[in-house]
HTML snippet that shows the backbone in 3Dmol.js (N, CA, C, O; Angstrom):
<script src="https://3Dmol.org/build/3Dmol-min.js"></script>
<div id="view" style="width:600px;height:400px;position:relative"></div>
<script>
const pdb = `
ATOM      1  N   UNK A   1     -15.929 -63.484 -70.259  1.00  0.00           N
ATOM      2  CA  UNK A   1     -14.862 -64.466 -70.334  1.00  0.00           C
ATOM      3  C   UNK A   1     -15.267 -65.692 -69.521  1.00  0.00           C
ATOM      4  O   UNK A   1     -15.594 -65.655 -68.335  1.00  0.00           O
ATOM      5  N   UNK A   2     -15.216 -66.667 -70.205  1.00  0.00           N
ATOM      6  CA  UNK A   2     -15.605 -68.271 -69.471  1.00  0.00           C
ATOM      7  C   UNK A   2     -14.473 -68.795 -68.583  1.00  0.00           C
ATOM      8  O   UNK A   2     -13.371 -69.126 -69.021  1.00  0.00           O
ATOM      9  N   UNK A   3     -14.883 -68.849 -67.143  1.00  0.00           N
ATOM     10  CA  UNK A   3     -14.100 -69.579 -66.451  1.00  0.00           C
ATOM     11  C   UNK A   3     -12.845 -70.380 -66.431  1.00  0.00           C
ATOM     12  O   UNK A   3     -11.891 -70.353 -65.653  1.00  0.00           O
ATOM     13  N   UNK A   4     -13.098 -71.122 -67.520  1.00  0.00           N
ATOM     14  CA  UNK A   4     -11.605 -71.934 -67.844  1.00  0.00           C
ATOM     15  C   UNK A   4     -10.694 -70.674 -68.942  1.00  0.00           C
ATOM     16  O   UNK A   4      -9.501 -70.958 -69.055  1.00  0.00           O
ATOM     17  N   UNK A   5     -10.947 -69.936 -69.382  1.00  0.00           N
ATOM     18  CA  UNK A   5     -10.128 -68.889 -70.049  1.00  0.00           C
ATOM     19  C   UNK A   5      -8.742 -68.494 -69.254  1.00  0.00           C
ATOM     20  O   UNK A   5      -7.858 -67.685 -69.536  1.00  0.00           O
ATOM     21  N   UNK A   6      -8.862 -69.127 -68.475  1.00  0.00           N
ATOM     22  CA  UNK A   6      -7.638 -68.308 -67.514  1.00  0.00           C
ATOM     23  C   UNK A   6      -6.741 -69.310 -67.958  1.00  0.00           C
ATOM     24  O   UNK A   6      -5.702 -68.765 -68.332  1.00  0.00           O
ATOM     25  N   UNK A   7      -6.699 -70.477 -68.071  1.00  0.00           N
ATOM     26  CA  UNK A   7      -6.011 -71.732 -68.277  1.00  0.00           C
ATOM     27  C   UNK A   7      -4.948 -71.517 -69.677  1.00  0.00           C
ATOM     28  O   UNK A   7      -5.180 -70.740 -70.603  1.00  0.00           O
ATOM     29  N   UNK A   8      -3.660 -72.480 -69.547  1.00  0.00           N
ATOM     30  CA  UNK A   8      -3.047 -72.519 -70.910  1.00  0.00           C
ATOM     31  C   UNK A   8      -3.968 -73.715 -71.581  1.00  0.00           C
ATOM     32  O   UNK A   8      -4.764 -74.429 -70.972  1.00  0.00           O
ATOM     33  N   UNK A   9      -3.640 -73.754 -73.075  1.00  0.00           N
ATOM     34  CA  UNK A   9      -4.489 -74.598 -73.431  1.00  0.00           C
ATOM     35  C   UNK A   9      -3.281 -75.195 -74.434  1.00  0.00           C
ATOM     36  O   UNK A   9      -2.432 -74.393 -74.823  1.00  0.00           O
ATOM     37  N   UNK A  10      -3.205 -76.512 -74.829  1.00  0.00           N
ATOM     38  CA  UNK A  10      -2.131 -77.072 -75.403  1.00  0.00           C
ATOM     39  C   UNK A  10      -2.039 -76.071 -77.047  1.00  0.00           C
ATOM     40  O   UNK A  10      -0.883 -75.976 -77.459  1.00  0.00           O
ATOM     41  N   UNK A  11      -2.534 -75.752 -77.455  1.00  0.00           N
ATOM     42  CA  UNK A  11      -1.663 -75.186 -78.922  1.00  0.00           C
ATOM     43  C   UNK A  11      -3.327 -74.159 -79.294  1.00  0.00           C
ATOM     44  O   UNK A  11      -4.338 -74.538 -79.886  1.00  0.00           O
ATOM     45  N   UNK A  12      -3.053 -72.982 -78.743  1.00  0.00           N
ATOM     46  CA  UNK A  12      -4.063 -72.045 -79.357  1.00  0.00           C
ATOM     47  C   UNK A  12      -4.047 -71.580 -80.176  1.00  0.00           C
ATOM     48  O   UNK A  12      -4.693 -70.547 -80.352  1.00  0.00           O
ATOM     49  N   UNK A  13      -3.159 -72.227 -81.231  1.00  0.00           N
ATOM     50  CA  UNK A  13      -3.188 -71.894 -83.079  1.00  0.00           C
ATOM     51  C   UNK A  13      -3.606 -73.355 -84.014  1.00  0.00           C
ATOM     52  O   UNK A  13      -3.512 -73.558 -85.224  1.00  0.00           O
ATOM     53  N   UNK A  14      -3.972 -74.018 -83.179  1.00  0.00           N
ATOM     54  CA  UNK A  14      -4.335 -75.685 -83.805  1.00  0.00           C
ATOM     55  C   UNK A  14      -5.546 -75.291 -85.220  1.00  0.00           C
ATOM     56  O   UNK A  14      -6.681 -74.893 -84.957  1.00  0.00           O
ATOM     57  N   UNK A  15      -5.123 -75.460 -86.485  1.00  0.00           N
ATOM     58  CA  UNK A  15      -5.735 -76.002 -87.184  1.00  0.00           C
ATOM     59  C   UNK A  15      -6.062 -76.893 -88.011  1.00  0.00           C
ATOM     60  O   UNK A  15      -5.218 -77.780 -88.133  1.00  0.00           O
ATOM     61  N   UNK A  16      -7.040 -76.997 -88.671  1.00  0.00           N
ATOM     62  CA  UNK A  16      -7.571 -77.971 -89.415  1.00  0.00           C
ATOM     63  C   UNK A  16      -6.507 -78.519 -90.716  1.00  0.00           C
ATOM     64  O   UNK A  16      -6.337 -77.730 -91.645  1.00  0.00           O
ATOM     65  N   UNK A  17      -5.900 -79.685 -90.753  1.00  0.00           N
ATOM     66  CA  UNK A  17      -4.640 -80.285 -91.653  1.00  0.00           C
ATOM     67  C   UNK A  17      -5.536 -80.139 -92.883  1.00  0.00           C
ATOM     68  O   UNK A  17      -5.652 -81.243 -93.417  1.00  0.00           O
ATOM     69  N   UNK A  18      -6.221 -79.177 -93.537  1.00  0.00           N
ATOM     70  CA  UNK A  18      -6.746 -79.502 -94.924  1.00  0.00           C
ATOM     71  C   UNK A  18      -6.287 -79.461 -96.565  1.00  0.00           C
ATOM     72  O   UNK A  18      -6.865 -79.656 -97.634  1.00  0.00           O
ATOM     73  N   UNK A  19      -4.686 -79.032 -96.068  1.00  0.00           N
ATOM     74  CA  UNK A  19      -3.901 -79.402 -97.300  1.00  0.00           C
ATOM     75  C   UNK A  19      -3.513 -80.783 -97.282  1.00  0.00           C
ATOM     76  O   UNK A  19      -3.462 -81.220 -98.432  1.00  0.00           O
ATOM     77  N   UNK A  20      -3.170 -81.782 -96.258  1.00  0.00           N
ATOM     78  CA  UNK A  20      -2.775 -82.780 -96.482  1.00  0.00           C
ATOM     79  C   UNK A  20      -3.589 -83.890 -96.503  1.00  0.00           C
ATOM     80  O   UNK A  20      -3.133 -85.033 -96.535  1.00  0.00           O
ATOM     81  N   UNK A  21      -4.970 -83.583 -96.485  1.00  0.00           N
ATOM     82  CA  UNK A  21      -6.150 -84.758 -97.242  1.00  0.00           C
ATOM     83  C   UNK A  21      -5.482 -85.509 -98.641  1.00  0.00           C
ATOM     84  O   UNK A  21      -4.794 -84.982 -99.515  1.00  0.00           O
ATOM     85  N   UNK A  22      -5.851 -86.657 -98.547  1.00  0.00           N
ATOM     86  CA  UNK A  22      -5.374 -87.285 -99.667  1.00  0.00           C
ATOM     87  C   UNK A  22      -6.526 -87.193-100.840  1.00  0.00           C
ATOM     88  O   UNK A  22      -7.725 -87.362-100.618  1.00  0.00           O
ATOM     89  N   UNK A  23      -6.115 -86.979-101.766  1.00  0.00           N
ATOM     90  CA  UNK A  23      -7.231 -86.562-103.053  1.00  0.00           C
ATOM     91  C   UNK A  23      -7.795 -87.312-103.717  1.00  0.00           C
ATOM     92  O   UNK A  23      -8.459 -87.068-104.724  1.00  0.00           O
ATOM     93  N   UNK A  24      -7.451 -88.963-102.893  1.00  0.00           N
ATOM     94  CA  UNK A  24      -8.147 -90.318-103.622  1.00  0.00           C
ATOM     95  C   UNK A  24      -9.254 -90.583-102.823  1.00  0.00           C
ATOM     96  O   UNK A  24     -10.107 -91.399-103.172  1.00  0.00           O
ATOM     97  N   UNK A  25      -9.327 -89.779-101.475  1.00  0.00           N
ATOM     98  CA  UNK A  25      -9.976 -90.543-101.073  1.00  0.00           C
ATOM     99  C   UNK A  25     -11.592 -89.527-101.313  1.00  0.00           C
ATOM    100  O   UNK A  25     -11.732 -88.398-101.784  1.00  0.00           O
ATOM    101  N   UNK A  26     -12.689 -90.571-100.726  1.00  0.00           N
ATOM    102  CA  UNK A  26     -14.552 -89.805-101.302  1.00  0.00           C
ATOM    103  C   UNK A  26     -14.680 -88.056-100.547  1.00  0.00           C
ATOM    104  O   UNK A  26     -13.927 -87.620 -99.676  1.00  0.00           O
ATOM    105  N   UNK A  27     -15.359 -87.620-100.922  1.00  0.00           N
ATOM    106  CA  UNK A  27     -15.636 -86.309-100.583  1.00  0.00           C
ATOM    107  C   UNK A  27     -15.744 -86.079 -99.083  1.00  0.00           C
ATOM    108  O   UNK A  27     -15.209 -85.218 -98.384  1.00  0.00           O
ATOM    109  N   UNK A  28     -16.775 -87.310 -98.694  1.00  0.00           N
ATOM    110  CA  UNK A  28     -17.606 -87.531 -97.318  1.00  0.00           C
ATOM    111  C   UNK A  28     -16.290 -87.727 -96.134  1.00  0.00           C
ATOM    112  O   UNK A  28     -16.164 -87.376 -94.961  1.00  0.00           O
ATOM    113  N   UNK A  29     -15.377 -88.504 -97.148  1.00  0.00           N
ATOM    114  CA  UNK A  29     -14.559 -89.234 -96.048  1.00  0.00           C
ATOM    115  C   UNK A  29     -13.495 -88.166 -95.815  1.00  0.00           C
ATOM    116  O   UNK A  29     -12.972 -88.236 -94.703  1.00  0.00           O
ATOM    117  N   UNK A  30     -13.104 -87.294 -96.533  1.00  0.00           N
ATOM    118  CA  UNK A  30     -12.662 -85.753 -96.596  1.00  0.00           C
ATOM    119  C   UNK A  30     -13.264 -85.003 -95.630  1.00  0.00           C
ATOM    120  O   UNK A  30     -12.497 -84.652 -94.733  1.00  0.00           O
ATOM    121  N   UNK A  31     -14.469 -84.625 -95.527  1.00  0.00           N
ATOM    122  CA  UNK A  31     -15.187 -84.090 -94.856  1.00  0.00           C
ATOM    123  C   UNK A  31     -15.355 -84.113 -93.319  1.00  0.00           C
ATOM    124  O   UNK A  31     -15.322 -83.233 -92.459  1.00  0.00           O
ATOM    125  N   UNK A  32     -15.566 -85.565 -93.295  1.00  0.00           N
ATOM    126  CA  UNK A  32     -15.268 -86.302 -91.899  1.00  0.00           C
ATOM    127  C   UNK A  32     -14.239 -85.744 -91.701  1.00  0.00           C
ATOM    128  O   UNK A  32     -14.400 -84.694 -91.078  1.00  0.00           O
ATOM    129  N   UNK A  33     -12.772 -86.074 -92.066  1.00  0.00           N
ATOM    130  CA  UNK A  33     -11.946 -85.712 -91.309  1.00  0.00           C
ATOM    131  C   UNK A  33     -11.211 -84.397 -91.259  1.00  0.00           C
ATOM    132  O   UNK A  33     -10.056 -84.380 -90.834  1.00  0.00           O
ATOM    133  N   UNK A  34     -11.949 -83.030 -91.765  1.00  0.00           N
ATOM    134  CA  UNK A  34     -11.770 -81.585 -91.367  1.00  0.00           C
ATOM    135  C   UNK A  34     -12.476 -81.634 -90.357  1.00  0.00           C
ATOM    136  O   UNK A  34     -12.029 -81.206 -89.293  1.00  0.00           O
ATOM    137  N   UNK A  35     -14.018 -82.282 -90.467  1.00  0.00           N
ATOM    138  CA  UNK A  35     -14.676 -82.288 -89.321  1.00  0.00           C
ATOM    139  C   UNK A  35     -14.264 -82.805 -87.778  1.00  0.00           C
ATOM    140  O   UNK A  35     -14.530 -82.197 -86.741  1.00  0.00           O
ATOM    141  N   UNK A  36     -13.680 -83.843 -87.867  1.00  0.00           N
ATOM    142  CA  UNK A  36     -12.418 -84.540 -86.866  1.00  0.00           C
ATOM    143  C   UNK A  36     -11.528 -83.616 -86.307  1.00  0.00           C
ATOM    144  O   UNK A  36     -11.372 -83.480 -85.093  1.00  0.00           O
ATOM    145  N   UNK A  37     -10.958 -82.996 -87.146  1.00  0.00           N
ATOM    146  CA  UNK A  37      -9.750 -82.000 -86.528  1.00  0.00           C
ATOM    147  C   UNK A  37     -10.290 -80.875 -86.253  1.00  0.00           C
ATOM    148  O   UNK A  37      -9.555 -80.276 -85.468  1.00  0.00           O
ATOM    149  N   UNK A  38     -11.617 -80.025 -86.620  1.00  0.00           N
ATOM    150  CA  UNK A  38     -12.070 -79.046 -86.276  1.00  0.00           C
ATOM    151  C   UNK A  38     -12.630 -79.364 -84.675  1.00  0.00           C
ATOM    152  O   UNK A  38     -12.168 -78.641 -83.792  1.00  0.00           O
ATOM    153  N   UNK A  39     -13.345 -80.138 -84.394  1.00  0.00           N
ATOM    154  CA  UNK A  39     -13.783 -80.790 -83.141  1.00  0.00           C
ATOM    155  C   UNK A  39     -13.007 -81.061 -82.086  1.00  0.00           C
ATOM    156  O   UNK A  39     -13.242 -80.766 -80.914  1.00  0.00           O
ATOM    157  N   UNK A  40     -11.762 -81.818 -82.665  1.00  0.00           N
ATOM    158  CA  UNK A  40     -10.700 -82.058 -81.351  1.00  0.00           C
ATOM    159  C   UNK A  40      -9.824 -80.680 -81.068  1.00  0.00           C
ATOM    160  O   UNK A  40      -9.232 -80.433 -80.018  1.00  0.00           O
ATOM    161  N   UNK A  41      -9.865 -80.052 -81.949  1.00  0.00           N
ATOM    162  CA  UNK A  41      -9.191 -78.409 -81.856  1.00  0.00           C
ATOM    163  C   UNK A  41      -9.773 -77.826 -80.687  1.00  0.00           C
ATOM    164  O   UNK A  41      -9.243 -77.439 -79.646  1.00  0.00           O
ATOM    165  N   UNK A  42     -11.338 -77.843 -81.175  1.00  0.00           N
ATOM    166  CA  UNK A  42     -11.896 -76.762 -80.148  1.00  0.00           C
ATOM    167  C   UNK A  42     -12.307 -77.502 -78.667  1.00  0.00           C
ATOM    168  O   UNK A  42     -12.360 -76.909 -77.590  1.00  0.00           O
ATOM    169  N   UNK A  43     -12.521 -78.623 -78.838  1.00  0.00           N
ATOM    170  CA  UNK A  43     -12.351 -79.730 -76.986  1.00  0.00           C
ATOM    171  C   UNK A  43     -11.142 -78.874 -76.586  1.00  0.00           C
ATOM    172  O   UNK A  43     -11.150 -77.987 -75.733  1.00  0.00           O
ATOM    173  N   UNK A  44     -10.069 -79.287 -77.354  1.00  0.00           N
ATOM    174  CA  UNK A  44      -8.635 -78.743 -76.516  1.00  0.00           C
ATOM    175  C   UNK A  44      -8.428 -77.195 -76.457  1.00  0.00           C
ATOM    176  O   UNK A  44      -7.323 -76.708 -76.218  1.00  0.00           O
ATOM    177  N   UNK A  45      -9.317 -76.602 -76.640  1.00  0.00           N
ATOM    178  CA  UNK A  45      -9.521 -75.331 -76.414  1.00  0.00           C
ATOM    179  C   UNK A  45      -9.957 -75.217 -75.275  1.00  0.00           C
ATOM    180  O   UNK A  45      -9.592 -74.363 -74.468  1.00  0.00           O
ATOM    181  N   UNK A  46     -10.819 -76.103 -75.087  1.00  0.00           N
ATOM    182  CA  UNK A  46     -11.809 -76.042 -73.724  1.00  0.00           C
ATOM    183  C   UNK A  46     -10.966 -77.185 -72.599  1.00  0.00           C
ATOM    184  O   UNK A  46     -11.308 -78.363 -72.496  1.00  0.00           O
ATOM    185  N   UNK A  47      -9.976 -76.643 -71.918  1.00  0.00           N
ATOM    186  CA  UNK A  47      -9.053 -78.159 -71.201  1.00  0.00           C
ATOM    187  C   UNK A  47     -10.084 -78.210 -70.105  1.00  0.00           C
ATOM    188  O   UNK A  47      -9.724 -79.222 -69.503  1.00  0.00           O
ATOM    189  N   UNK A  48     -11.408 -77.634 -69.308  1.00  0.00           N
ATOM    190  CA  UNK A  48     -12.331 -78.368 -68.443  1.00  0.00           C
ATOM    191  C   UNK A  48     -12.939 -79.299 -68.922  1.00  0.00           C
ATOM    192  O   UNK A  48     -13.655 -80.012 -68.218  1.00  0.00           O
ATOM    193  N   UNK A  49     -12.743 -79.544 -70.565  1.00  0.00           N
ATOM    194  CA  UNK A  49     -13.375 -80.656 -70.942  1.00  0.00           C
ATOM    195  C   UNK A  49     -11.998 -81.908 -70.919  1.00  0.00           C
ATOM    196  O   UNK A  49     -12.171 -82.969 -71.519  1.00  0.00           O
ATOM    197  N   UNK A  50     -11.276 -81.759 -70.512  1.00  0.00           N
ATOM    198  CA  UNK A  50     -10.162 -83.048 -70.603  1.00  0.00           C
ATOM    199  C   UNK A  50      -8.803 -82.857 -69.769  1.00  0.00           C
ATOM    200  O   UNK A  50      -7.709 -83.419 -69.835  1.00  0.00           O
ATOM    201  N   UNK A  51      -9.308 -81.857 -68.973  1.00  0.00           N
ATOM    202  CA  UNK A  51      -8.077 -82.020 -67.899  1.00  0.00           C
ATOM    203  C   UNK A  51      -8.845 -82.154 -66.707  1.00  0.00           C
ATOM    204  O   UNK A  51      -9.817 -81.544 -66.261  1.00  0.00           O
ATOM    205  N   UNK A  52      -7.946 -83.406 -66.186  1.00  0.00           N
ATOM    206  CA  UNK A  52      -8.931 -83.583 -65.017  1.00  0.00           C
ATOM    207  C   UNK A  52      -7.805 -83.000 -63.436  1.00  0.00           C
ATOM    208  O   UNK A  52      -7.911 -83.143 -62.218  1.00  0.00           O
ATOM    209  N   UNK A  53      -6.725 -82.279 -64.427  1.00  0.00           N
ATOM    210  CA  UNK A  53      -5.857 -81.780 -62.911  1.00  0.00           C
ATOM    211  C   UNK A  53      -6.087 -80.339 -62.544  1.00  0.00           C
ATOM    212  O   UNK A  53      -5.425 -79.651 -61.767  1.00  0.00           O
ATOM    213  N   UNK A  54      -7.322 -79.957 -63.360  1.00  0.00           N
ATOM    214  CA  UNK A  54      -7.900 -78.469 -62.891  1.00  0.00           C
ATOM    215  C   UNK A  54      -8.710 -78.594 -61.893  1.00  0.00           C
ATOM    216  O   UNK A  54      -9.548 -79.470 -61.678  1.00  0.00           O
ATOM    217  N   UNK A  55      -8.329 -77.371 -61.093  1.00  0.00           N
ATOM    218  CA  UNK A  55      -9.589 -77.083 -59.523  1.00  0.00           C
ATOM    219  C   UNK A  55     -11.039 -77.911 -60.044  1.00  0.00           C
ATOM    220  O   UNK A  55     -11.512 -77.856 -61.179  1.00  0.00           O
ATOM    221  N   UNK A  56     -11.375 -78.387 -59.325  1.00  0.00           N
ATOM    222  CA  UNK A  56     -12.617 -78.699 -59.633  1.00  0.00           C
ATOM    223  C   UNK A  56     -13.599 -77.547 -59.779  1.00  0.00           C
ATOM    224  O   UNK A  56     -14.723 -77.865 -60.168  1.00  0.00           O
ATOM    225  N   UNK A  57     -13.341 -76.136 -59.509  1.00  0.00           N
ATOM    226  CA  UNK A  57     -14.013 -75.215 -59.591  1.00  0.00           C
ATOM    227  C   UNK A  57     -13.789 -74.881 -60.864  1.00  0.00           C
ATOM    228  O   UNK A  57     -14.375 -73.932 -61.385  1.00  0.00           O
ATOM    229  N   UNK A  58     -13.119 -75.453 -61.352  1.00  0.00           N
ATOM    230  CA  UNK A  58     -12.750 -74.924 -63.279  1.00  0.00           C
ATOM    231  C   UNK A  58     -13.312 -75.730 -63.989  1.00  0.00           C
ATOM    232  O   UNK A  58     -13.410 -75.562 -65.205  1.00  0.00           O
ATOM    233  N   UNK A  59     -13.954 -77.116 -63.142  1.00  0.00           N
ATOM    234  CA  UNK A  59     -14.392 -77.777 -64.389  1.00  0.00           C
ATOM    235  C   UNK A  59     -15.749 -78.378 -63.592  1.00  0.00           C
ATOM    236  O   UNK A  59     -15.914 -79.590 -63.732  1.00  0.00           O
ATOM    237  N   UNK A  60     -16.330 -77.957 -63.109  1.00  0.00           N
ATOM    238  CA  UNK A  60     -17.847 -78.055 -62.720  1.00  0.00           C
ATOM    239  C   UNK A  60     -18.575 -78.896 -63.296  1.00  0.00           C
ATOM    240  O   UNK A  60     -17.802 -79.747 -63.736  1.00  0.00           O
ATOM    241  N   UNK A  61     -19.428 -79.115 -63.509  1.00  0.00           N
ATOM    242  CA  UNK A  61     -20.965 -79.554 -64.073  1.00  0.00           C
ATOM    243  C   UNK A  61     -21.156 -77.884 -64.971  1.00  0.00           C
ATOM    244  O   UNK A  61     -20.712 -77.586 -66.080  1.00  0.00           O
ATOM    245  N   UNK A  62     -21.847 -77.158 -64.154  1.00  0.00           N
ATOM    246  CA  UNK A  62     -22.447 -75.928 -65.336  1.00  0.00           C
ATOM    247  C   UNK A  62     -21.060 -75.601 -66.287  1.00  0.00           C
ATOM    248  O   UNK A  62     -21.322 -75.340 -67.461  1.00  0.00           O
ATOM    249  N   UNK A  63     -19.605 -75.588 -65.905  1.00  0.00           N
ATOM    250  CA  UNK A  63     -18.528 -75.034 -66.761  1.00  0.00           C
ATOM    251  C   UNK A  63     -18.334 -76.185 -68.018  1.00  0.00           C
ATOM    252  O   UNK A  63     -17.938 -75.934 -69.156  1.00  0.00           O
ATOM    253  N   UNK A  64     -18.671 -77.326 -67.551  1.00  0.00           N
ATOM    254  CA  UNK A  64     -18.297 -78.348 -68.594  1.00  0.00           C
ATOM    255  C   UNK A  64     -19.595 -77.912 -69.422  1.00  0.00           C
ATOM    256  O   UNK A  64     -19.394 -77.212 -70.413  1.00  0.00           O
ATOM    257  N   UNK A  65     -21.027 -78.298 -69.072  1.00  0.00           N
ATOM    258  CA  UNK A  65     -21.657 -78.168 -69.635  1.00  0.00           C
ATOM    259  C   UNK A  65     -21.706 -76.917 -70.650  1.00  0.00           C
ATOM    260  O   UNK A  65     -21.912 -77.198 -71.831  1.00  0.00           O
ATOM    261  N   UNK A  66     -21.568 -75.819 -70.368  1.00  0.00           N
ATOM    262  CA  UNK A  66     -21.358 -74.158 -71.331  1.00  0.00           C
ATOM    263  C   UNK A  66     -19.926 -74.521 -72.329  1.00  0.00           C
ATOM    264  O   UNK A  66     -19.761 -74.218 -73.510  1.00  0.00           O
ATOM    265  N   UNK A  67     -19.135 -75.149 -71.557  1.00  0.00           N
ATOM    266  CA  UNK A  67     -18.123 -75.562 -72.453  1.00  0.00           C
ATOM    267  C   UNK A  67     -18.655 -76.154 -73.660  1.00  0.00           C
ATOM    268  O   UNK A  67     -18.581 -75.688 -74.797  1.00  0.00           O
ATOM    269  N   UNK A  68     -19.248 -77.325 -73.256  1.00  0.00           N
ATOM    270  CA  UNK A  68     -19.677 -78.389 -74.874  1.00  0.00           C
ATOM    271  C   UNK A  68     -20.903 -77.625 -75.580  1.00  0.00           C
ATOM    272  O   UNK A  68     -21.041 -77.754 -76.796  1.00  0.00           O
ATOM    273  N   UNK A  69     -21.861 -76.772 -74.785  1.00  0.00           N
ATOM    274  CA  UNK A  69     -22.327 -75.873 -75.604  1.00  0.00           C
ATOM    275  C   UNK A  69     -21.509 -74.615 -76.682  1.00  0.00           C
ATOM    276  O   UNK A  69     -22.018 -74.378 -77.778  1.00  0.00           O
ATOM    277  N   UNK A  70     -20.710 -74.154 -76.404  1.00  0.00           N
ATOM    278  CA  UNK A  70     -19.611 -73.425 -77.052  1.00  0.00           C
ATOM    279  C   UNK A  70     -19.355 -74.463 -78.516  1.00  0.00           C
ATOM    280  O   UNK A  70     -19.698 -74.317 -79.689  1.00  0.00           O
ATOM    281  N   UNK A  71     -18.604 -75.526 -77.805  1.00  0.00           N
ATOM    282  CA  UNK A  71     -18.672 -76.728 -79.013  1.00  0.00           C
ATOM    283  C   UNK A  71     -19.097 -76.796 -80.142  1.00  0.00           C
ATOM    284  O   UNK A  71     -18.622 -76.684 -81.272  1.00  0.00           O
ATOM    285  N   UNK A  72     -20.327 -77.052 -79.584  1.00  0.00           N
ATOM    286  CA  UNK A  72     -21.723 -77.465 -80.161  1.00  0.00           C
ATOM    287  C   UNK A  72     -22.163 -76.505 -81.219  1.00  0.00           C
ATOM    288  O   UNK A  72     -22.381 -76.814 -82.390  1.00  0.00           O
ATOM    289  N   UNK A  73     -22.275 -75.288 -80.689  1.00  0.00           N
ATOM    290  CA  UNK A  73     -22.425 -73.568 -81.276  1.00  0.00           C
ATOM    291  C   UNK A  73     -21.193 -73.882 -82.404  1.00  0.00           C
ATOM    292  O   UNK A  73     -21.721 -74.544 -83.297  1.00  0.00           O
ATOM    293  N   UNK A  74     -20.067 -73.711 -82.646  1.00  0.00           N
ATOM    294  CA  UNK A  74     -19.141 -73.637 -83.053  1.00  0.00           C
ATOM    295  C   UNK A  74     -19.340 -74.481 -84.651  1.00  0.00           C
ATOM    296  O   UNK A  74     -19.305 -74.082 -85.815  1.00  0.00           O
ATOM    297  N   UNK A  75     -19.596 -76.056 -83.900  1.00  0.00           N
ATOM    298  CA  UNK A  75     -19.749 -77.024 -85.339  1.00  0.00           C
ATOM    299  C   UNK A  75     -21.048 -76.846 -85.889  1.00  0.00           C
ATOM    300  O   UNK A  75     -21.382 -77.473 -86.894  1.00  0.00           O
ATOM    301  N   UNK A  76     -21.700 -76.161 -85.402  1.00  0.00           N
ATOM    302  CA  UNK A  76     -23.164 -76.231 -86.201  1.00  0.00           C
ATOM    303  C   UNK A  76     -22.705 -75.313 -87.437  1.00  0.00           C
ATOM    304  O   UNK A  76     -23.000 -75.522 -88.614  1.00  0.00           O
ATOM    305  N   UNK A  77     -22.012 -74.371 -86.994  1.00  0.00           N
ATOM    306  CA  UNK A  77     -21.968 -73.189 -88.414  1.00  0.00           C
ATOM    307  C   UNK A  77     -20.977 -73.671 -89.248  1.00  0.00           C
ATOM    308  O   UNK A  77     -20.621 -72.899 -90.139  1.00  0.00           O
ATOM    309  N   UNK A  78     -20.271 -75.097 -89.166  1.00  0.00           N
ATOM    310  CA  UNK A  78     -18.875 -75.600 -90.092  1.00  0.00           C
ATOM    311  C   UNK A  78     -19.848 -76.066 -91.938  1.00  0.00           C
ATOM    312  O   UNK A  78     -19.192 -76.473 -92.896  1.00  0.00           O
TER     313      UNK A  78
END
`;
const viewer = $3Dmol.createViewer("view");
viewer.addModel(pdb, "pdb");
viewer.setStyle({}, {cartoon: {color: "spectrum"}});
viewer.zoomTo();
viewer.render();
</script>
């Protein structure tokens, strides 16, 4: 379990709005924005990446960093 796990995190059911894409618009620009909401989902999963009123022991250098690796891991397989 990663360090910041202990934390609430604003909405740990946040997903991706992909019924309400508009159907005029290009594939890419569709894409982009599942990709958009999949990304800001999982940051706010991780609040050492954007809360700055946690212990500083919750949001470190190595915790941020494993954090945006998690990220990172995450969107590669989208």
């Amino acid at each position: 379990m990663a360090d910041y796990e202990d934390y609430e995190y604003l909405d740990e059911n946040i997903e991706a709005d992909i019924e309400n894409i508009d159907p005029n618009k290009s594939l890419n620009l569709q894409a982009f924005e599942v990709f958009e909401e999949i990304l800001i989902s999982e940051v706010q999963e991780r609040s050492c990446l954007w809360d700055h009123r946690l212990d500083i022991k919750m949001r470190g250098m190595n915790i941020i960093q494993k954090a945006w690796e998690e990220v990172g891991r995450f969107i590669v397989y989208l």
